[in-house]
DODRENMAR-725942 format. One record per residue (C-alpha): x, y, z; residue number from 0. Coordinates in nm, 3 decimals, m for minus. Layout:
REC; X; Y; Z; NUM
...
END
This chain:
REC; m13.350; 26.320; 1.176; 0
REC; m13.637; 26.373; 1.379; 1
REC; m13.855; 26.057; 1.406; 2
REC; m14.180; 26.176; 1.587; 3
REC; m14.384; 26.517; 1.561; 4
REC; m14.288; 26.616; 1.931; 5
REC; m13.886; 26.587; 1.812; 6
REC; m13.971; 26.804; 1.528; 7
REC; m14.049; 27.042; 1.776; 8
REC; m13.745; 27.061; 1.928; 9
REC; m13.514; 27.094; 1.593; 10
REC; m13.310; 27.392; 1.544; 11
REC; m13.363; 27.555; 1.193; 12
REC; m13.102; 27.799; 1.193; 13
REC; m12.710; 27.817; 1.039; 14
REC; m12.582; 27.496; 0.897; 15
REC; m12.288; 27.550; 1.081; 16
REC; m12.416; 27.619; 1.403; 17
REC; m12.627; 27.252; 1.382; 18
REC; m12.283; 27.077; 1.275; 19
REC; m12.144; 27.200; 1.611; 20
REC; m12.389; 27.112; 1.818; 21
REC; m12.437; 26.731; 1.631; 22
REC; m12.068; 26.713; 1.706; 23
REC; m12.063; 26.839; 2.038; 24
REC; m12.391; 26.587; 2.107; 25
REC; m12.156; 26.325; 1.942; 26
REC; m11.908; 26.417; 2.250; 27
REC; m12.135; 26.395; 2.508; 28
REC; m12.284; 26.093; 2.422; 29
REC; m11.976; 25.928; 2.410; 30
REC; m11.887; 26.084; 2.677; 31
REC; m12.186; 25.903; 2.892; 32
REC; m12.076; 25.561; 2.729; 33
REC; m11.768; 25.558; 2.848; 34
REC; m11.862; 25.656; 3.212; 35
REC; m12.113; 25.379; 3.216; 36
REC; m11.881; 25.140; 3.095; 37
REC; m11.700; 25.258; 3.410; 38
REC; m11.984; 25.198; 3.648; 39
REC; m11.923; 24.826; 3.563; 40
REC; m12.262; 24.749; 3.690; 41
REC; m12.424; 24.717; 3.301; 42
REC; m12.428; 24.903; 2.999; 43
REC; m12.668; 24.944; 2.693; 44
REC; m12.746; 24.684; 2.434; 45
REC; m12.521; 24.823; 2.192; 46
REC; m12.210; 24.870; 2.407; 47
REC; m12.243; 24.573; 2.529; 48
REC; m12.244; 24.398; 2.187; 49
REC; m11.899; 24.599; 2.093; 50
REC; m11.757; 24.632; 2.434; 51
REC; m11.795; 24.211; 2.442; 52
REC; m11.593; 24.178; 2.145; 53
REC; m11.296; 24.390; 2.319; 54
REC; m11.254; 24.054; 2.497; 55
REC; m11.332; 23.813; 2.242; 56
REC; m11.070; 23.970; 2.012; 57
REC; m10.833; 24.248; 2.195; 58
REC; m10.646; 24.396; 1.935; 59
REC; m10.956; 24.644; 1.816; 60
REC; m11.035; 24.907; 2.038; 61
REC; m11.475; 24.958; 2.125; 62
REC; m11.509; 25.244; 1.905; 63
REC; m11.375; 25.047; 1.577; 64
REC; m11.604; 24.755; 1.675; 65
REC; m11.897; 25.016; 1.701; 66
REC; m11.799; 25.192; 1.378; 67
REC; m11.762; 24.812; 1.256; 68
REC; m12.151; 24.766; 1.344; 69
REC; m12.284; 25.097; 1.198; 70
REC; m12.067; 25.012; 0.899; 71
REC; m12.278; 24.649; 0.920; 72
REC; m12.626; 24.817; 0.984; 73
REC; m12.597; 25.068; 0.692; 74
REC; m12.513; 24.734; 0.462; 75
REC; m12.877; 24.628; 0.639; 76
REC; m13.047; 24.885; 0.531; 77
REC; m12.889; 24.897; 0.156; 78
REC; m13.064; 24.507; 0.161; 79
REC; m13.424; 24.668; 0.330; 80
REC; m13.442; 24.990; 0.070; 81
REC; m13.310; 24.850; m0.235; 82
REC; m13.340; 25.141; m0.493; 83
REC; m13.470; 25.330; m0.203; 84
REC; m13.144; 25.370; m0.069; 85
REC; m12.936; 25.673; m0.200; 86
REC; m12.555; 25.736; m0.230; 87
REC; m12.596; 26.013; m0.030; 88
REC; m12.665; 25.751; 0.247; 89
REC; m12.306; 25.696; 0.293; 90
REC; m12.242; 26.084; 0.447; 91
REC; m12.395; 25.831; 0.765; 92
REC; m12.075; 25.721; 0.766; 93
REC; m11.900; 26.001; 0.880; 94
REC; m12.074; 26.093; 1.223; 95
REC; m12.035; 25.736; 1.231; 96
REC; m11.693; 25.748; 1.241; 97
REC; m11.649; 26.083; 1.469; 98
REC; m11.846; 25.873; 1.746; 99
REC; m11.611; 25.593; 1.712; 100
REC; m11.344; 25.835; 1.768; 101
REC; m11.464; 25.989; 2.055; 102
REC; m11.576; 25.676; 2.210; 103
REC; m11.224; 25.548; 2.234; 104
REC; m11.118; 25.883; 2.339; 105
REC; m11.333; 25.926; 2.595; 106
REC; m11.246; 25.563; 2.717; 107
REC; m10.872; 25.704; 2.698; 108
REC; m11.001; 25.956; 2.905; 109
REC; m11.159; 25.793; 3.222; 110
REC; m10.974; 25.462; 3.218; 111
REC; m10.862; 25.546; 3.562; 112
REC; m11.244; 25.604; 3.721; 113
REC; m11.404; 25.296; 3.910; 114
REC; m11.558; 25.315; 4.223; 115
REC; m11.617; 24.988; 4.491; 116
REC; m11.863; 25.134; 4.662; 117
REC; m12.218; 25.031; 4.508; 118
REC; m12.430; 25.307; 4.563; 119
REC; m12.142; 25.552; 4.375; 120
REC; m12.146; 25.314; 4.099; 121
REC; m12.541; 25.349; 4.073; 122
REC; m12.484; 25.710; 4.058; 123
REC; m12.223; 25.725; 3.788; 124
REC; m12.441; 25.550; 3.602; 125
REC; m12.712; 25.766; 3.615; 126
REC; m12.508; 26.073; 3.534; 127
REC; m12.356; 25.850; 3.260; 128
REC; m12.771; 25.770; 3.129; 129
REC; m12.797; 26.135; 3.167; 130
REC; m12.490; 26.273; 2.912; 131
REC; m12.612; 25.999; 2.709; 132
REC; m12.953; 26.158; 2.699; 133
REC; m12.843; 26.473; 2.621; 134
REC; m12.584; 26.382; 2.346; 135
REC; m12.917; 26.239; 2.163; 136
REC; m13.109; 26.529; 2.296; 137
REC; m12.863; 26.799; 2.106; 138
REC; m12.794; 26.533; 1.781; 139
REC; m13.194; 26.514; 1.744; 140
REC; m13.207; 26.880; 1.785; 141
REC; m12.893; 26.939; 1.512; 142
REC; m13.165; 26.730; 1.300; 143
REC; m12.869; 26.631; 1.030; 144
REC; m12.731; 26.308; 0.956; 145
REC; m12.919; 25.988; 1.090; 146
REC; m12.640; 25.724; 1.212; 147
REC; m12.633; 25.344; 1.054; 148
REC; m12.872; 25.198; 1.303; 149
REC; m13.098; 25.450; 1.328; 150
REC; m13.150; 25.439; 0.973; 151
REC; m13.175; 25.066; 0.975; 152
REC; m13.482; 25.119; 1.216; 153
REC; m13.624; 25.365; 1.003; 154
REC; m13.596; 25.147; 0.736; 155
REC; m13.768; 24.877; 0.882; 156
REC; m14.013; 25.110; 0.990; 157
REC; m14.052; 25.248; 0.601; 158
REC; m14.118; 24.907; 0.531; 159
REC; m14.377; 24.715; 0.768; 160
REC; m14.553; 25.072; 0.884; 161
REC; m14.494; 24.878; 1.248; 162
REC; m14.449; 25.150; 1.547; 163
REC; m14.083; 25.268; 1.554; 164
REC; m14.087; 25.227; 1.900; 165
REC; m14.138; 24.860; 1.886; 166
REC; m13.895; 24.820; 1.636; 167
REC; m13.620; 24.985; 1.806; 168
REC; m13.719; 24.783; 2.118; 169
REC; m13.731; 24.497; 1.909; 170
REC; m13.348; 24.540; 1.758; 171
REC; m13.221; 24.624; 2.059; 172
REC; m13.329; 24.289; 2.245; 173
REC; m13.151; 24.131; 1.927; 174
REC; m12.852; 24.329; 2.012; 175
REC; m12.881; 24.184; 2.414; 176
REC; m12.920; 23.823; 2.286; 177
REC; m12.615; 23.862; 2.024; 178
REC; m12.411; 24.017; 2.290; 179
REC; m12.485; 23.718; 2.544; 180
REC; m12.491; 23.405; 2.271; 181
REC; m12.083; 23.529; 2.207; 182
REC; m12.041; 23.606; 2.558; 183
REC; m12.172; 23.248; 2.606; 184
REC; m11.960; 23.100; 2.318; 185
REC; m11.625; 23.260; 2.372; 186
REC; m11.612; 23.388; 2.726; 187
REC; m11.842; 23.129; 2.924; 188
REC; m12.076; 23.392; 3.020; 189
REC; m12.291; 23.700; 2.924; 190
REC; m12.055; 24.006; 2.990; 191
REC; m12.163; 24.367; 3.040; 192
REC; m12.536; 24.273; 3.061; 193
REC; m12.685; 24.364; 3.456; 194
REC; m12.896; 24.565; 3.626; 195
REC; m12.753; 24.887; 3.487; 196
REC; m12.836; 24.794; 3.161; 197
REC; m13.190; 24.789; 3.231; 198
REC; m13.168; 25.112; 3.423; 199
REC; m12.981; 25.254; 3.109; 200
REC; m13.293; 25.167; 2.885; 201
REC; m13.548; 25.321; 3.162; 202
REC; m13.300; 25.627; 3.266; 203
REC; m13.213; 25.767; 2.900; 204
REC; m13.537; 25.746; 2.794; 205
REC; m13.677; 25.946; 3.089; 206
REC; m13.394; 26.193; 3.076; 207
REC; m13.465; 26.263; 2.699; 208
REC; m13.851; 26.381; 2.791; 209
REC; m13.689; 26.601; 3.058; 210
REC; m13.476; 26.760; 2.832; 211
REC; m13.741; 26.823; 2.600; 212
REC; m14.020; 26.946; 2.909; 213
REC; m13.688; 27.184; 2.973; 214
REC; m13.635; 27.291; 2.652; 215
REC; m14.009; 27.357; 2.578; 216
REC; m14.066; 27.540; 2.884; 217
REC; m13.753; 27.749; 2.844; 218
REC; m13.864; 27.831; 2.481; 219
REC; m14.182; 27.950; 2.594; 220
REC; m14.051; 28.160; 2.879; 221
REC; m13.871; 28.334; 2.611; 222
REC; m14.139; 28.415; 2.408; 223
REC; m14.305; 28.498; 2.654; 224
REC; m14.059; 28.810; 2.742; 225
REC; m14.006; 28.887; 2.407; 226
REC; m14.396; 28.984; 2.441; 227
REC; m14.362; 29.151; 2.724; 228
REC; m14.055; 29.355; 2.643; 229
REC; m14.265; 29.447; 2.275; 230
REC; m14.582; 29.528; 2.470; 231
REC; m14.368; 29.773; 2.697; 232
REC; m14.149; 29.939; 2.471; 233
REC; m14.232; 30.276; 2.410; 234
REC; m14.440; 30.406; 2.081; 235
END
């Protein structure tokens, strides 16, 4: 799962089980940020606001079958980039897919009854949301399992053209913003869910990810670094 040599740094290589808990609980979290910035009301990511947008266009699907709708859309996307590449095994994608999808709605469930009028608490329940987002991602990248639809669909672009993966991923998710907005346009009369916080999300998670890694690093070194210690001290 890990898409760049400082992530693989990060990965935990132990029990199979253990990494399944901590993708799901990751799975939780980040959900679990989604739904608080969808609470903010003051903007939400690209891909929310593609699936939270179609809550209004059509109301009788919830966001988290619209989401797994759009993994379920990517991974069809990435069958037409790989070809013979792709593998049958591919499909396990699925299945995280679907936990998040679950989640989301639960967590929406869950803090339907948050919402603040005050500006400056929205701003900062939005950047505790961009945080639990962060470090959903954080602990999925570190669980180093099962990539989701999209991400895949970005790798397999980058497979393909050898572009950065960065720019791809920046690329897909302006394509995501200017879906989002053309139906907001078409059936609502204007862009929904797209504002400032949207922008701070794509700034703020990204940040908080290279925290979490700094954190984790220096943690894992301060630990080492006592195990030494405690070796170097223990008696003969």
């Amino acid at each position: 799962m890990a898409h760049h040599e400082r992530e693989a740094e990060i990965i935990d290589t132990g029990s199979l089980t253990r990494r399944w808990i901590t993708y799901t609980v990751g799975i939780y979290i980040l959900t679990l940020g989604i739904s608080l910035a969808i609470r903010a009301g003051i903007g939400i990511s690209p891909q929310s606001s593609l699936t939270r947008t179609m809550t209004l266009v059509y109301t009788s699907l919830s966001q988290g079958t619209y989401n797994f709708m759009l993994e379920l859309f990517m991974l069809f996307l990435t069958y037409l980039v790989l070809r013979k590449d792709f593998k049958a095994k591919d499909f396990a994608s699925l299945i995280p897919a679907f936990v998040l999808a679950s989640c989301l709605n639960l967590n929406l469930m869950l803090t339907r009854s948050i919402g603040f009028q005050d500006y400056f608490l929205k701003l900062s329940l939005l950047a505790l949301a961009d945080a639990l987002t962060a470090f959903g991602l954080f602990l999925m990248i570190r669980a180093n399992l099962v990539l989701m639809p999209i991400d895949m669909f970005v790798n397999a672009i980058f497979r393909r053209t050898g572009w950065k993966w960065g720019n791809i991923k920046t690329a897909f998710d302006c394509t995501l913003l200017l879906v989002s907005a053309a139906i907001g346009f078409a059936f609502l009369g204007a862009p929904k869910f797209i504002r400032e916080g949207t922008f701070m999300n794509a700034i703020l998670v990204g940040q908080y990810i290279k925290l979490y890694f700094f954190l984790f690093k220096k943690a894992k070194a301060a630990r080492a670094s006592h195990q030494r210690r405690a070796l170097e001290h223990r008696p003969n």
